[in-house]
Backbone as CSV, one residue per row, in Angstrom:
resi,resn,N_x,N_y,N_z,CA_x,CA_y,CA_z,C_x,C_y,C_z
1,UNK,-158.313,-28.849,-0.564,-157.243,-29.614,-1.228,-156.569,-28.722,-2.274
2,UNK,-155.053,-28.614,-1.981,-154.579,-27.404,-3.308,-154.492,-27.890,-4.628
3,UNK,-154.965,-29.506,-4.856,-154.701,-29.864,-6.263,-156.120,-29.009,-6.675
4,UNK,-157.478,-29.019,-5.731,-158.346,-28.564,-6.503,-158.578,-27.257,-7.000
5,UNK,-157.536,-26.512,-6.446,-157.277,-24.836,-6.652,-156.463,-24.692,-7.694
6,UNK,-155.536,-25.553,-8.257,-154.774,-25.594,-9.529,-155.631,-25.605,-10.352
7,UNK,-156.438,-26.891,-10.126,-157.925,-27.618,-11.440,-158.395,-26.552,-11.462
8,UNK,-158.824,-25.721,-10.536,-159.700,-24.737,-10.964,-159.363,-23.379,-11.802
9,UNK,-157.784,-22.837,-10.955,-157.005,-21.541,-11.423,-155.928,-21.989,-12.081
10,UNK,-155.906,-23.084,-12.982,-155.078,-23.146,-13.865,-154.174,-22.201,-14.537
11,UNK,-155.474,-21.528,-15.304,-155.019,-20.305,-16.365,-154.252,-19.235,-15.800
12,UNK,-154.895,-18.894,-14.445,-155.006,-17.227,-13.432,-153.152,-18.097,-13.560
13,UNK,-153.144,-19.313,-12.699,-151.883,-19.392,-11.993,-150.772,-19.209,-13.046
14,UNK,-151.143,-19.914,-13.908,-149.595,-20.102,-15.570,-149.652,-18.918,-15.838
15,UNK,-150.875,-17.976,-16.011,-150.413,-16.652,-16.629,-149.653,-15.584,-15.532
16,UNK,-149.626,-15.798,-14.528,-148.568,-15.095,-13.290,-147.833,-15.544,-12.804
17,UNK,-147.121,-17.036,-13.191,-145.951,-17.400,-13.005,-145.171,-17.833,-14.477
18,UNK,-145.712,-17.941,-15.620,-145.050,-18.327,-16.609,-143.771,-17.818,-16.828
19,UNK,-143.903,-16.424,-16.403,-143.220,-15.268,-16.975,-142.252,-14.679,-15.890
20,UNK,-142.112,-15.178,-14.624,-141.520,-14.960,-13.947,-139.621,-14.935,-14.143
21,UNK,-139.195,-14.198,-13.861,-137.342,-14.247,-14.065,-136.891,-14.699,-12.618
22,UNK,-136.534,-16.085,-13.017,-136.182,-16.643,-11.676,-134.560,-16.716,-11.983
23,UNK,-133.725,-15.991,-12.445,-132.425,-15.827,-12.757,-131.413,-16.032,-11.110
24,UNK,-132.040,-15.489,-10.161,-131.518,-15.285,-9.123,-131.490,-16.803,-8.189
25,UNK,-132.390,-17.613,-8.315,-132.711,-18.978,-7.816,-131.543,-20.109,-8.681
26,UNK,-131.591,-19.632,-9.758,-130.943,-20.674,-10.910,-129.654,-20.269,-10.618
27,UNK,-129.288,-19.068,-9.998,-127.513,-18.815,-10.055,-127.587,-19.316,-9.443
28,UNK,-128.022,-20.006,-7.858,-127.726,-20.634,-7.008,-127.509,-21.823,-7.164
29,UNK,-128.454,-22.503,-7.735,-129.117,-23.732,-8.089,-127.871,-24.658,-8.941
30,UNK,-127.821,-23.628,-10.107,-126.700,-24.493,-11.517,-125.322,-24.813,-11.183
31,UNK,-125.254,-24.240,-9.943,-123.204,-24.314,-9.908,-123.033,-25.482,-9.617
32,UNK,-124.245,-25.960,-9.167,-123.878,-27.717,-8.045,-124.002,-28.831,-9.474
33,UNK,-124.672,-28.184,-10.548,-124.981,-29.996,-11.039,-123.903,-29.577,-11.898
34,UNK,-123.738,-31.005,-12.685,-122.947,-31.097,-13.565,-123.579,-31.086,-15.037
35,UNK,-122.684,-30.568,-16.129,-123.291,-29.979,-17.468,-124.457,-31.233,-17.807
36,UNK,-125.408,-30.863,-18.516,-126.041,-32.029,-19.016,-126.490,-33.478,-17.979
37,UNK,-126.655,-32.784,-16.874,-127.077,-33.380,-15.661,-128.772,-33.470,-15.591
38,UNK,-129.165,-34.355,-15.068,-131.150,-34.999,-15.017,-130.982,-34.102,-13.869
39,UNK,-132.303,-33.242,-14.156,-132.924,-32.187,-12.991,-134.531,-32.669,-13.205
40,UNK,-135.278,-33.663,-11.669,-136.144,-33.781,-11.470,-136.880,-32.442,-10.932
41,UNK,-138.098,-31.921,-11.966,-138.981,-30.620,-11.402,-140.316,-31.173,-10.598
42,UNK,-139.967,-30.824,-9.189,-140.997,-31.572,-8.571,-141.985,-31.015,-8.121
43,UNK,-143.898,-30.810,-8.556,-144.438,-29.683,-8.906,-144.165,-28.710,-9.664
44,UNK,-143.927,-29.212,-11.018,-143.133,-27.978,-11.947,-144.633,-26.817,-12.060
45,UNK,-145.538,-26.579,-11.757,-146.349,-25.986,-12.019,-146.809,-25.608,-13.744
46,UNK,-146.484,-24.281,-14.102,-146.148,-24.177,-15.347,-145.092,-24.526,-16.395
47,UNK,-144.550,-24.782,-15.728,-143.333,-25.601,-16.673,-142.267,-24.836,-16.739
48,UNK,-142.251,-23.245,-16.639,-141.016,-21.795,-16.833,-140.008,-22.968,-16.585
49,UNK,-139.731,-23.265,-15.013,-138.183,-24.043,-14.562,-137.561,-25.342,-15.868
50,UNK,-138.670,-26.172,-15.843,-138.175,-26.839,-16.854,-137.881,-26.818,-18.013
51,UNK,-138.348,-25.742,-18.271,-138.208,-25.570,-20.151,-136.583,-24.898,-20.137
52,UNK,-136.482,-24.004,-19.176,-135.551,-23.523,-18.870,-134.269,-24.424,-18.896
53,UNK,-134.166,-24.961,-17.814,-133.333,-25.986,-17.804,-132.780,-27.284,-18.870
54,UNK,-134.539,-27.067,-20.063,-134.185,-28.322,-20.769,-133.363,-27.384,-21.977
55,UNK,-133.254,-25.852,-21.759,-132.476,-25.219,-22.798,-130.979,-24.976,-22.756
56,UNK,-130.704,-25.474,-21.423,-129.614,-25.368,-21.332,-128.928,-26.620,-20.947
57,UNK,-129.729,-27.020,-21.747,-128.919,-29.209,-21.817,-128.898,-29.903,-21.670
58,UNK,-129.879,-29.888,-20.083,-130.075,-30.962,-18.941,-131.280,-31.530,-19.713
59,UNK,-131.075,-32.629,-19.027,-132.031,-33.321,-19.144,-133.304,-33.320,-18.020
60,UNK,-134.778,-33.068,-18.116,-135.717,-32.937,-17.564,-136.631,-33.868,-17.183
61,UNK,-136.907,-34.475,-15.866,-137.944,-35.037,-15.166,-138.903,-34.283,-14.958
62,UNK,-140.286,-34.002,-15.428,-141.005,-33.209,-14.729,-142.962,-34.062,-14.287
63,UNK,-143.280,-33.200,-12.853,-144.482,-33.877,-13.054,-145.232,-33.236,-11.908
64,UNK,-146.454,-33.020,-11.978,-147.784,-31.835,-11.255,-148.534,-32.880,-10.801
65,UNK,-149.215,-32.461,-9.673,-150.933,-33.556,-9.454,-151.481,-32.727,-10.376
66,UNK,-151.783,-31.391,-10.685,-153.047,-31.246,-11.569,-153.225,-31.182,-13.265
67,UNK,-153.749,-31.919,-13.571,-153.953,-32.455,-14.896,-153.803,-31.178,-15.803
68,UNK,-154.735,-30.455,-15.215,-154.944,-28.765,-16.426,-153.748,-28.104,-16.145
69,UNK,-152.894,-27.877,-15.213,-151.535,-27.499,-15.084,-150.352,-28.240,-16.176
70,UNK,-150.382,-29.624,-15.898,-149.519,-29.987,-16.889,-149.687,-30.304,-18.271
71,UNK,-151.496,-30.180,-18.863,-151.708,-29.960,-19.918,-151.185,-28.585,-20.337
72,UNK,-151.242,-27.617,-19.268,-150.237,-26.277,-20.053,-149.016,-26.214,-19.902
73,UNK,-148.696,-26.851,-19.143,-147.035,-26.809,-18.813,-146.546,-27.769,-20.200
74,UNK,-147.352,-28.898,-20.506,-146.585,-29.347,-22.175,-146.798,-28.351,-23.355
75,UNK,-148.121,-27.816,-23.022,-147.701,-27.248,-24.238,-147.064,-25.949,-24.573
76,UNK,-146.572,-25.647,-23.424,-145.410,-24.552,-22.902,-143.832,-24.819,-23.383
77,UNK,-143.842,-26.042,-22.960,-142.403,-27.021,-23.048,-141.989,-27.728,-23.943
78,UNK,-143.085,-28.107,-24.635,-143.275,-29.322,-25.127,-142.156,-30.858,-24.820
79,UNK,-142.547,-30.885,-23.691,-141.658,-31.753,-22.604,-142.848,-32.523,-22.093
80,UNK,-142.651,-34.111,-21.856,-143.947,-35.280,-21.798,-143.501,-34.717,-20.284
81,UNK,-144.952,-34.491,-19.577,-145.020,-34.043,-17.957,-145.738,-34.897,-17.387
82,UNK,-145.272,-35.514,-16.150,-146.371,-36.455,-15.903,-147.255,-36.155,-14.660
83,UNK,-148.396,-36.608,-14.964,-149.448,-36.369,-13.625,-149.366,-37.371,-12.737
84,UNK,-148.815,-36.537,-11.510,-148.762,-37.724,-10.058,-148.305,-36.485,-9.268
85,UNK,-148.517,-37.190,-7.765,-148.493,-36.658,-6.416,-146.838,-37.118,-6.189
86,UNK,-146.037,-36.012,-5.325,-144.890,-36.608,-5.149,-144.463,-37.920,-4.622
87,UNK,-145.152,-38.468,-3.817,-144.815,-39.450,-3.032,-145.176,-40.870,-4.553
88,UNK,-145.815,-40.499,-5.666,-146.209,-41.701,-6.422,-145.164,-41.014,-7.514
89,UNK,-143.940,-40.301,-7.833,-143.329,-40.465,-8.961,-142.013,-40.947,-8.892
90,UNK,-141.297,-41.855,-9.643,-139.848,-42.581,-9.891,-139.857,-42.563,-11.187
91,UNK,-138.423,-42.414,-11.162,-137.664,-41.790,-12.162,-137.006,-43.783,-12.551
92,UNK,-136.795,-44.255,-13.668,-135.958,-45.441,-13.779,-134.182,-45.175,-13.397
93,UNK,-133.890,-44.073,-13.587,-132.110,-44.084,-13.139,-132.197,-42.807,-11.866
94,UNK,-131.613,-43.013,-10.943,-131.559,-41.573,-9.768,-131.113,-40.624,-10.900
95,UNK,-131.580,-39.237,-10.636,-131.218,-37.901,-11.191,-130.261,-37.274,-10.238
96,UNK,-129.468,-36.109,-10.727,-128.426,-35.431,-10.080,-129.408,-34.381,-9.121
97,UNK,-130.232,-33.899,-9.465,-131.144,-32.841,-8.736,-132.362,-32.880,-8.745
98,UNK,-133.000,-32.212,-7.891,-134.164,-32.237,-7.704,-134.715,-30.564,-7.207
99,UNK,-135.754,-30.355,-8.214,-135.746,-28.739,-7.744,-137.510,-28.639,-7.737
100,UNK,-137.500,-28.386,-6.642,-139.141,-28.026,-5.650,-139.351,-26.843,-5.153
101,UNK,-139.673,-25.926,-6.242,-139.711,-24.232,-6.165,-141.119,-24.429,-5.758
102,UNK,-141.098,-23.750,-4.641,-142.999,-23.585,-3.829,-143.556,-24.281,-4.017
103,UNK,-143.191,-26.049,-4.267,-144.302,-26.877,-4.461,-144.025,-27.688,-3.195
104,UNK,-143.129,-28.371,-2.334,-143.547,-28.561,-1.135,-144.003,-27.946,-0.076
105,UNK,-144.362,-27.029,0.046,-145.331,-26.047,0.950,-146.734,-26.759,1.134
106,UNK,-146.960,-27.257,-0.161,-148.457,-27.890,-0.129,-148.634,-29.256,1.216
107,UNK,-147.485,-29.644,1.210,-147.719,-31.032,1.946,-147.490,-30.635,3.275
108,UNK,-148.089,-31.444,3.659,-149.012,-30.895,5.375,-147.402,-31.519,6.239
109,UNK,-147.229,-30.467,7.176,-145.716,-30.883,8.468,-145.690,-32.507,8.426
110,UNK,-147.347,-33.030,8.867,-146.976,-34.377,9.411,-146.427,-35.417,8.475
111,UNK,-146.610,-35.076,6.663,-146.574,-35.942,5.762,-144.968,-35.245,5.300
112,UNK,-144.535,-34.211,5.520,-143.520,-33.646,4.552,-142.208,-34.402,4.614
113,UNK,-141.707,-35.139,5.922,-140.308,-35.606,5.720,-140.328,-36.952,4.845
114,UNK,-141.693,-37.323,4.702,-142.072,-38.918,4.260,-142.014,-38.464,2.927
115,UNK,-142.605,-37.790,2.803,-142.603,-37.340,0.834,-141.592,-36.897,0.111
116,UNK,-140.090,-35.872,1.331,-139.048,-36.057,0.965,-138.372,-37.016,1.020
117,UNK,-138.549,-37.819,1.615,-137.647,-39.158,1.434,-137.745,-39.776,0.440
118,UNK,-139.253,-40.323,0.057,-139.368,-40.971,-1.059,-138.750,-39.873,-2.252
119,UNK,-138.896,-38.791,-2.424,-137.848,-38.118,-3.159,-136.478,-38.033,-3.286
120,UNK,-136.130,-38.258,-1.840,-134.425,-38.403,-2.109,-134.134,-40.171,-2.648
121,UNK,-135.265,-40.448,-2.651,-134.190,-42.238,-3.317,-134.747,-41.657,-4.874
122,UNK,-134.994,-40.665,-5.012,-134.980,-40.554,-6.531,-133.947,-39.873,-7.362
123,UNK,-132.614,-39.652,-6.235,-131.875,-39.033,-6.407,-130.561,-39.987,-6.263
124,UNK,-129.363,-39.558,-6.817,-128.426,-39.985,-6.471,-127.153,-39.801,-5.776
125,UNK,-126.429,-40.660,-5.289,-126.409,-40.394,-3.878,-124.985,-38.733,-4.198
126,UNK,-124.929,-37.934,-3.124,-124.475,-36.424,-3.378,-125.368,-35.681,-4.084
127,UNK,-126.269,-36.027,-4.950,-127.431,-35.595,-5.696,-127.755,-33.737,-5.001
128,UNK,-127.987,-33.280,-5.647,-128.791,-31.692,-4.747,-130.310,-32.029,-5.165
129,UNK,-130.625,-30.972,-3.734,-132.432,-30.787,-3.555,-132.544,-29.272,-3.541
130,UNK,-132.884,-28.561,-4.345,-133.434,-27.618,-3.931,-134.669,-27.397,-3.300
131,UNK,-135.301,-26.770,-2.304,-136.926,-26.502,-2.309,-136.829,-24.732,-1.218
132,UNK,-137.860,-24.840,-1.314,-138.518,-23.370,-0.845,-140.128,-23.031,-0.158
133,UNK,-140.041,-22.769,0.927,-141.465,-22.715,1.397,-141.582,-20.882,1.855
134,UNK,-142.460,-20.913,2.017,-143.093,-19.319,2.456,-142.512,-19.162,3.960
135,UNK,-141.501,-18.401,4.417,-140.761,-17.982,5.747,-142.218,-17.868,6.587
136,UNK,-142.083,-18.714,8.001,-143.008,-18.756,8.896,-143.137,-20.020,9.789
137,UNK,-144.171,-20.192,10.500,-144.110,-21.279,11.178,-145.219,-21.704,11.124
138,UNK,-145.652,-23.004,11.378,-147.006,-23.335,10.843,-147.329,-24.036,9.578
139,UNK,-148.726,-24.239,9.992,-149.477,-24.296,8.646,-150.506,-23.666,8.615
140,UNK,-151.214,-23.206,7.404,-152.159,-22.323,7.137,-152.792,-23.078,5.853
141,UNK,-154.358,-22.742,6.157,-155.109,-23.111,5.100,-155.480,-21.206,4.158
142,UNK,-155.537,-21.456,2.667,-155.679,-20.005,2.124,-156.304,-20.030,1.072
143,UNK,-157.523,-19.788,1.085,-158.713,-19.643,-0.760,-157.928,-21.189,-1.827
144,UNK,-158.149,-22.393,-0.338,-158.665,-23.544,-0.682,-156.794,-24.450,-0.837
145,UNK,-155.866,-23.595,-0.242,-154.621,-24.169,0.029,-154.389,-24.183,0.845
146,UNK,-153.530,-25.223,1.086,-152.831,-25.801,2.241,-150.800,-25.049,2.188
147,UNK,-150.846,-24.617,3.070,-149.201,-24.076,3.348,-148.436,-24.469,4.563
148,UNK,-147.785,-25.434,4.459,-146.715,-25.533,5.193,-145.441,-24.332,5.192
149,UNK,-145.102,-23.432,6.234,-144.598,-22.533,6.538,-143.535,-23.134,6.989
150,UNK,-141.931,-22.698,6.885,-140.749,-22.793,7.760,-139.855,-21.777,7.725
151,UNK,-139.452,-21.467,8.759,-138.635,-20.835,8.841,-136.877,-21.834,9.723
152,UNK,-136.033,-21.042,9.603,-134.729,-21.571,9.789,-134.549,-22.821,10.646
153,UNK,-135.471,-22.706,11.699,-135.312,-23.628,12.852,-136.204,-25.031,12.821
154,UNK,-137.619,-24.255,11.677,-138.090,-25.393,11.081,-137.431,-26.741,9.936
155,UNK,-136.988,-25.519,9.160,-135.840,-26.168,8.434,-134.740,-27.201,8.743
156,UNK,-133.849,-26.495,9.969,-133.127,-27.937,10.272,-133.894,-29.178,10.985
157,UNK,-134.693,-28.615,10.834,-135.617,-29.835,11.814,-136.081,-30.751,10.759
158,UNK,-136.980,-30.305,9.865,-137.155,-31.229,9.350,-135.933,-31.634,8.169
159,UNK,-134.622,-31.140,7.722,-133.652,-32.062,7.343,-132.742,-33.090,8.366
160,UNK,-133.021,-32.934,9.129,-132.414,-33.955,10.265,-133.190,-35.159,10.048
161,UNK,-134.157,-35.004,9.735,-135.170,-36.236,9.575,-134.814,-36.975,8.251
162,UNK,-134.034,-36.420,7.294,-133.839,-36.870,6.201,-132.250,-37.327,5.837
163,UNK,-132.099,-38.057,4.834,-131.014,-38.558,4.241,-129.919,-37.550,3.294
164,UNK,-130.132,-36.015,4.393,-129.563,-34.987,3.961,-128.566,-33.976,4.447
165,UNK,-127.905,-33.351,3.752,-127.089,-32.234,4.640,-127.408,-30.969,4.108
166,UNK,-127.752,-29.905,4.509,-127.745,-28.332,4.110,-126.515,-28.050,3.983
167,UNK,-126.571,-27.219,2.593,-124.939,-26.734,1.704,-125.451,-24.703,2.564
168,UNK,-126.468,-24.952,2.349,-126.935,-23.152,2.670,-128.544,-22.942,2.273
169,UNK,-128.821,-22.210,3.159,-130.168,-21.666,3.354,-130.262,-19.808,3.049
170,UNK,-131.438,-19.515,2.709,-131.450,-17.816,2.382,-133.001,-17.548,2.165
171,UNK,-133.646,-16.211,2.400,-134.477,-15.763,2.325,-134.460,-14.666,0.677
172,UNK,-135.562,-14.876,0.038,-135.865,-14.053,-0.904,-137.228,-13.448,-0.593
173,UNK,-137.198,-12.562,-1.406,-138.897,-11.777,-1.447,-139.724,-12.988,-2.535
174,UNK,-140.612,-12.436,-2.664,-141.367,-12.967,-3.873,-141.104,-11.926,-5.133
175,UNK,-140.337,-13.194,-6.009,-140.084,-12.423,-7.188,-141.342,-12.584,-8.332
176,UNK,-142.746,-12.396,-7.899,-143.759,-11.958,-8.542,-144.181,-10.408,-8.440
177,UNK,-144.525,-9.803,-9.235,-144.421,-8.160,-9.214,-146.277,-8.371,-8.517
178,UNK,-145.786,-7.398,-7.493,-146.554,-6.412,-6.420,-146.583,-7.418,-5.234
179,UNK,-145.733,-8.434,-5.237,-145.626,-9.515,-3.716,-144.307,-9.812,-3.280
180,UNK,-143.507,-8.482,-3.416,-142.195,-8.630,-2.962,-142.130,-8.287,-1.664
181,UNK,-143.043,-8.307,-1.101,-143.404,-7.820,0.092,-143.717,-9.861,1.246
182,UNK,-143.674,-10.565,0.486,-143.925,-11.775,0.673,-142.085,-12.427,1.124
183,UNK,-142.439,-13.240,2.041,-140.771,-13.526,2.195,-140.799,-15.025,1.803
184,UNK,-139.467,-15.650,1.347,-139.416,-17.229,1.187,-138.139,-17.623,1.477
185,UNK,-138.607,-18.897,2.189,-136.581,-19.502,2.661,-136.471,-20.550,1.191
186,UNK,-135.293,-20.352,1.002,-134.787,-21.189,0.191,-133.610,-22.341,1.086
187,UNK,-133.517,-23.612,0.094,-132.507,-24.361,0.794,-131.791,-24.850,-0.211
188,UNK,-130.979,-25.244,-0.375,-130.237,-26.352,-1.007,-129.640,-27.340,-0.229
189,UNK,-129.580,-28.692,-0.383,-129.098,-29.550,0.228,-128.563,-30.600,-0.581
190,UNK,-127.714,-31.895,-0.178,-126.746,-32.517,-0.758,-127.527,-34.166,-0.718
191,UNK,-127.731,-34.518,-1.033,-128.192,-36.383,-0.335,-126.478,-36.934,-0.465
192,UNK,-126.623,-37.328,1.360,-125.441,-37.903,1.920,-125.073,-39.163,0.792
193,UNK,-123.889,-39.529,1.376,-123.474,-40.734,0.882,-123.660,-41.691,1.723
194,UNK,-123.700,-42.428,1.151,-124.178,-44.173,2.086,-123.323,-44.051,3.518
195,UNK,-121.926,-43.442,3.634,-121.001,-43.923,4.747,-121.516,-42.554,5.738
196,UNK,-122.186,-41.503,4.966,-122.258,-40.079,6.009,-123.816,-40.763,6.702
197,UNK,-124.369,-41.347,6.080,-126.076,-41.330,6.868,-125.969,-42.288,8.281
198,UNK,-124.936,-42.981,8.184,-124.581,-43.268,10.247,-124.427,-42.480,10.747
């Protein structure tokens, strides 16, 4: 179970992603919302994305399954983070975005379009999704994680299943130093409007 690999590598994980310069994800990411726009962080892990974001105005949803993760991610942020599994968090008003940097990978093919869905009604409607999984096909279990892999063809597949349209898709390395050698698809997508989902 990968919540129990967080519980356990808490520390290992925040201290090699805290610090990460995700400058290149966020140029992509910021052009779509609007200034001072709610950006739900879904699996914020350490918190880097959100603190980020809450510095530049927006307003921040954030929330982890693992408890010792988002005990450091607050006191990183100092932003109230809440502990829950995606499919158990709502927001009281839809948010403009939703950004899921390597945290849906965890959820297994057969559960993933169900867990985005219940995510896109947390959105509003044109709303953006960002997310990102490890380029591949499959799933793979790895020193006690679970990885859902996609690559391009996986990708439209499973947004067809959803209440979504792809704006654009792209591959990055891993921008962690000595795993740039690691590939990842990125997506962005739009949640249709009520008259496009016929």
């Amino acid at each position: 179970m990968s919540v129990d690999y967080y519980q356990q590598q808490a520390n290992s994980f925040y201290q090699s992603t805290v610090g990460v310069d995700m400058a290149p994800l966020y140029d992509r990411f910021l052009p779509h919302l609007p200034d001072g726009g709610h950006i739900i962080d879904a699996g914020c892990g350490s918190g880097r994305d959100s603190l980020h974001f809450a510095n530049l105005g927006f307003k921040v949803s954030a929330f982890d399954a693992s408890p010792a993760l988002v005990e450091l991610a607050q006191q990183h942020t100092g932003l109230a983070i809440s502990v829950c599994r995606f499919e158990q968090f709502n927001v009281i008003a839809p948010a403009e975005a939703i950004w899921a940097c390597a945290s849906l990978l965890h959820v297994p093919r057969s559960e993933l379009a169900q867990v985005m869905a219940h995510l896109c009604t947390q959105l509003k409607a044109g709303g953006i999704f960002y997310c990102s999984f490890k380029y591949g096909q499959g799933e793979v279990a790895r020193d006690g994680r679970h990885f859902t892999n996609l690559d391009e063809a996986g990708l439209n597949e499973l947004i067809s299943e959803l209440p979504l349209t792809l704006i654009e898709h792209w591959q990055t390395g891993d921008l962690r130093l000595g795993r740039e050698q690691e590939r990842w698809l990125n997506a962005i997508c739009k949640k249709q409007l009520i008259e496009d989902a016929s």
